[in-house]
One Martini backbone bead per residue (centre of mass of N, CA, C, O) as a GRO file, in nm:
protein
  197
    1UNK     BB    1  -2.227   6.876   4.884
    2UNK     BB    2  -2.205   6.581   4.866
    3UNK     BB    3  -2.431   6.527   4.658
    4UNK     BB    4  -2.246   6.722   4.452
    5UNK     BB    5  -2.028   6.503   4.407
    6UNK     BB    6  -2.198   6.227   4.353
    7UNK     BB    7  -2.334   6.387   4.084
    8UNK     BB    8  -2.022   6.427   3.954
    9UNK     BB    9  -1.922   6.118   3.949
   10UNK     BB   10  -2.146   5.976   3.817
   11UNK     BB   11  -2.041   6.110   3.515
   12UNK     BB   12  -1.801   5.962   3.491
   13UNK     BB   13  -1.659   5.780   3.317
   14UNK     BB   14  -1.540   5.446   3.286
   15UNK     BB   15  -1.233   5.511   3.268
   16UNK     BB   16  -1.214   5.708   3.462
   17UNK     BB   17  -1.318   5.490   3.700
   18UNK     BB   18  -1.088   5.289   3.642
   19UNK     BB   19  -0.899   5.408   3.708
   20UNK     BB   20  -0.980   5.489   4.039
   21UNK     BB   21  -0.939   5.194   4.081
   22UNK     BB   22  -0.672   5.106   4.069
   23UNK     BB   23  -0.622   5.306   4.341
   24UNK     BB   24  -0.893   5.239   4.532
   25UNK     BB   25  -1.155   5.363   4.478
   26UNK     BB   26  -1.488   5.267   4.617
   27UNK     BB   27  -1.634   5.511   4.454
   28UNK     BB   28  -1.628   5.438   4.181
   29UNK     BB   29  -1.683   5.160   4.195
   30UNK     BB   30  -1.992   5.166   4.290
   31UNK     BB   31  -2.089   5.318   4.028
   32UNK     BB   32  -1.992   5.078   3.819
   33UNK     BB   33  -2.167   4.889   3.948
   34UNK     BB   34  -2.442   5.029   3.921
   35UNK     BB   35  -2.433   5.057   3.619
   36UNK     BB   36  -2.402   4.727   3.537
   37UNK     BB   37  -2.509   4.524   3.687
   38UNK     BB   38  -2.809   4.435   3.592
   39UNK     BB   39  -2.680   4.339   3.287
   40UNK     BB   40  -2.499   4.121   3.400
   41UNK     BB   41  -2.711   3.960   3.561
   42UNK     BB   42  -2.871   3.890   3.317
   43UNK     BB   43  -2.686   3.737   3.130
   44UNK     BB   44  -2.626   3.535   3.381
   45UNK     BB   45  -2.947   3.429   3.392
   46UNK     BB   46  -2.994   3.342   3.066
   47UNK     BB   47  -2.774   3.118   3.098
   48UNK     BB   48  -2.793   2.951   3.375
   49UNK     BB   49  -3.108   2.960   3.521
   50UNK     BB   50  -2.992   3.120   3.840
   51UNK     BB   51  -2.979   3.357   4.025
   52UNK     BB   52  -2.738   3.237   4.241
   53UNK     BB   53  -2.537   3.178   4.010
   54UNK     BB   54  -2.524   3.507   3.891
   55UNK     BB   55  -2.431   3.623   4.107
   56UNK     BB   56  -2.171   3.516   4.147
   57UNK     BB   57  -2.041   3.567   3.900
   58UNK     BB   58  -2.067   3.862   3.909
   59UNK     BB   59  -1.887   3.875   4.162
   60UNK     BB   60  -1.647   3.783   4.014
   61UNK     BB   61  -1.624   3.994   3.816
   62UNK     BB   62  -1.584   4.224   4.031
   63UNK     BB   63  -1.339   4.148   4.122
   64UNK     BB   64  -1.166   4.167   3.849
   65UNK     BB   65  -1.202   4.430   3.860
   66UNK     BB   66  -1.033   4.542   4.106
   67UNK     BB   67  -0.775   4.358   4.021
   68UNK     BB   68  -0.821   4.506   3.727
   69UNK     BB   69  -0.789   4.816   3.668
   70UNK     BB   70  -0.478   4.841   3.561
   71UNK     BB   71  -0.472   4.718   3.295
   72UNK     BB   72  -0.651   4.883   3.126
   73UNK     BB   73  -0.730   5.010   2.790
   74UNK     BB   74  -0.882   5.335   2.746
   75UNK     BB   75  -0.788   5.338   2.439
   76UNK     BB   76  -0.951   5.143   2.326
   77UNK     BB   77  -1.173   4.971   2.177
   78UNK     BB   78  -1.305   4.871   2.400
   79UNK     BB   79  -1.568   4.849   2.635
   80UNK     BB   80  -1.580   4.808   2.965
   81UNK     BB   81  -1.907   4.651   2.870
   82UNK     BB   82  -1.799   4.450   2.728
   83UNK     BB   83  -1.594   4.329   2.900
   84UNK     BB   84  -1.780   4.233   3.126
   85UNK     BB   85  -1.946   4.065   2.942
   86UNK     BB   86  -1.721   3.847   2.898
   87UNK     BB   87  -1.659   3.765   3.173
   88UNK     BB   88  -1.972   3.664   3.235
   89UNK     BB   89  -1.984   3.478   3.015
   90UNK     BB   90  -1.693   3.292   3.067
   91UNK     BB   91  -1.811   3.243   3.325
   92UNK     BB   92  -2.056   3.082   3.301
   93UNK     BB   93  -1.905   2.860   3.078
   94UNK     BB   94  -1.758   2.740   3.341
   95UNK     BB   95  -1.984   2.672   3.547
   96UNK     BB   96  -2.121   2.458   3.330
   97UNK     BB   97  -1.849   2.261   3.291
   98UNK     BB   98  -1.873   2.184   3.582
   99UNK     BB   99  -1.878   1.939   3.781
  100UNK     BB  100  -2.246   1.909   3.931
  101UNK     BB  101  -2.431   2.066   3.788
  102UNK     BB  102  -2.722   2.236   3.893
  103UNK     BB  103  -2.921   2.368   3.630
  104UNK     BB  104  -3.222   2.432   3.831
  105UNK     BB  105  -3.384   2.588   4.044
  106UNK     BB  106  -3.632   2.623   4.249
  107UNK     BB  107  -3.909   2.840   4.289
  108UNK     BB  108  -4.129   2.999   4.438
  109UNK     BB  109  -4.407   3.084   4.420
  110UNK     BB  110  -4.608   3.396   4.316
  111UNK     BB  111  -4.924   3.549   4.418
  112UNK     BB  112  -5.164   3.660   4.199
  113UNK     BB  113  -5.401   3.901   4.204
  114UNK     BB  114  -5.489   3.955   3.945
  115UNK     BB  115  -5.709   3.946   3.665
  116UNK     BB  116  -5.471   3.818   3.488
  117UNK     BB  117  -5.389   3.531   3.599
  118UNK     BB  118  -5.394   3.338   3.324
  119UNK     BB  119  -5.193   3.512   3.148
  120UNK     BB  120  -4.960   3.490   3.374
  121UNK     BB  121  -4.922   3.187   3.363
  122UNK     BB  122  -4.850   3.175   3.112
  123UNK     BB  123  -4.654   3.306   3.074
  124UNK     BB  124  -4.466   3.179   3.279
  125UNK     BB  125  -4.472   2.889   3.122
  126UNK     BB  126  -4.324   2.971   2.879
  127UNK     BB  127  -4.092   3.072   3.049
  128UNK     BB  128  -4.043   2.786   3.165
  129UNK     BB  129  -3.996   2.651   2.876
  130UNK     BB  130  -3.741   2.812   2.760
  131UNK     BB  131  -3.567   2.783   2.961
  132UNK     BB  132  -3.562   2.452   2.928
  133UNK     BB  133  -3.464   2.475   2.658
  134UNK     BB  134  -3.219   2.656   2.673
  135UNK     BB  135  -3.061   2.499   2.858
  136UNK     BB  136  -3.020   2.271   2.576
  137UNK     BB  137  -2.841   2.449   2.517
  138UNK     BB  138  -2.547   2.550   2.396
  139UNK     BB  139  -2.373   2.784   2.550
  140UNK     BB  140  -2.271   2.988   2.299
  141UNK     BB  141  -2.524   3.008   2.207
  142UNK     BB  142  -2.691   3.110   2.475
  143UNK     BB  143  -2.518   3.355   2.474
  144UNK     BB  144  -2.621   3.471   2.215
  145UNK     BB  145  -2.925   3.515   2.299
  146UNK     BB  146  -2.905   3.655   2.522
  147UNK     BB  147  -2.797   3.906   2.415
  148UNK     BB  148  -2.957   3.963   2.163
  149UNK     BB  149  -3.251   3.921   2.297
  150UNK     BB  150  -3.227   4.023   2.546
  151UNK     BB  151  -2.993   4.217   2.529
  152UNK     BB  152  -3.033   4.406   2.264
  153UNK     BB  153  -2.739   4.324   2.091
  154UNK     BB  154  -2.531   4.337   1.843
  155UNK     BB  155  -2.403   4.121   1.689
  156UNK     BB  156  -2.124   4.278   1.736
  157UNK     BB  157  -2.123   4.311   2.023
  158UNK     BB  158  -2.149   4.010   2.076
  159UNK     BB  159  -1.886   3.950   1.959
  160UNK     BB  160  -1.678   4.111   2.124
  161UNK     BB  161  -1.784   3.966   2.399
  162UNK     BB  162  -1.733   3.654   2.246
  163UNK     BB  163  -1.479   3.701   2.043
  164UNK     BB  164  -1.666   3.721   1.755
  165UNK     BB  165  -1.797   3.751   1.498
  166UNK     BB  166  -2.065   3.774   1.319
  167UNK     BB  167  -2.127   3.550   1.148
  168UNK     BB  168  -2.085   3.376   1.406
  169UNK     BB  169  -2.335   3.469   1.567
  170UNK     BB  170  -2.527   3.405   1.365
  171UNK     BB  171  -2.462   3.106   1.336
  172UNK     BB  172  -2.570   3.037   1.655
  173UNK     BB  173  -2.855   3.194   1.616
  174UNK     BB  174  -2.969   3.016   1.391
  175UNK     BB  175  -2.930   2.737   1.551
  176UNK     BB  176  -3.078   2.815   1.814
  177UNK     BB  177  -3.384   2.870   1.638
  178UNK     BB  178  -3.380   2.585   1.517
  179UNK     BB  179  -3.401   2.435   1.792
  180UNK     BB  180  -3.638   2.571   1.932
  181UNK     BB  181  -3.829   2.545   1.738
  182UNK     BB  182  -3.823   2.175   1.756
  183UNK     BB  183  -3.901   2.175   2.055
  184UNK     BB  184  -4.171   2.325   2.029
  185UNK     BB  185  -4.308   2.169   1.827
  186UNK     BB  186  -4.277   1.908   1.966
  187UNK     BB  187  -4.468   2.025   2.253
  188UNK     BB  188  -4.706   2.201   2.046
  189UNK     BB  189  -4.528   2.514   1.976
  190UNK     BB  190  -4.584   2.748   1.746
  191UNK     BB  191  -4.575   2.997   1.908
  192UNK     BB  192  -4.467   3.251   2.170
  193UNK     BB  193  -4.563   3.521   2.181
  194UNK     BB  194  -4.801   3.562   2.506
  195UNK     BB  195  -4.848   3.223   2.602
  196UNK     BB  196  -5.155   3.175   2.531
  197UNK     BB  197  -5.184   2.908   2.315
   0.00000   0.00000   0.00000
């Protein structure tokens, strides 16, 4: 009985579970969170270039949501998933500006068994290539690739999220892409591909 009462409240919607957060509901909350955590996760860390860092960012997300979720406007224009991506945004960019601020962890290699594993090392070296360049873009644009390229949303949502126009989101793109074009091939990287060049 218990299991499907909570597969009849995981249907129910965002707006939905956000009044019952304003009310104290920890059950609504972990819904909420079960649903976007993961999307928040990553542009937090396409920004930061931190598992560490974006982790936090997160969490701090969602304080902001548990004290703020009788604010929400339920018939609003904007959905809950943009309003979180504006937060975890604004946040990243916030964290970015702080002085002292080291930009990226170590990370421990990870032993790859896989018969494949030239052209994995391959693609993780660009993957690493990458972010290292991404890492010297400035934030806005840096925010603008995260959304429209990695969590592949439309310039218009990225717009909504980082509460710019779509022309404005285009031309941080363009910007974006014209950076890394000439940082990568000054590096000698003609083209990103699956890394194997």
């Amino acid at each position: 009985m218990a299991s499907r009462m909570d597969e009849v409240e995981s249907l129910a919607d965002d707006d939905t579970l956000l009044a019952r957060v304003a009310r104290g509901d920890r059950g609504a909350f972990a819904i909420l969170a079960n649903r976007h955590s993961a999307r928040a996760l990553s542009v937090a860390q396409r920004i930061l270039g931190s598992a560490g860092e974006a982790d936090e960012v997160v969490q701090e997300a969602w304080v902001r949501v548990w004290t703020r979720a009788g604010q929400w406007d339920a018939g609003g224009s904007a959905r809950f998933s943009t309003w979180l991506h504006r937060v975890v945004v604004n946040l990243c960019i916030d964290r970015r500006r702080r002085p002292g601020f080291a930009p990226m962890e170590e990370a421990p290699e990870m032993v790859d068994p896989s018969p494949e594993a030239g052209v994995l090392i391959a693609r993780r070296q660009m993957a690493e290539t990458m972010a290292t360049v991404m890492a010297e873009l400035p934030e806005r644009q840096k925010a603008a690739v995260a959304l429209c390229y990695y969590e592949e949303m439309s310039a218009a949502e990225a717009g909504r999220v980082m509460e710019l126009s779509v022309p404005a989101v285009e031309s941080l793109l363009a910007r974006a892409r014209r950076t890394l074009r000439t940082r990568l091939t000054a590096l000698g990287i003609k083209s990103v591909g699956d890394g194997t060049e």
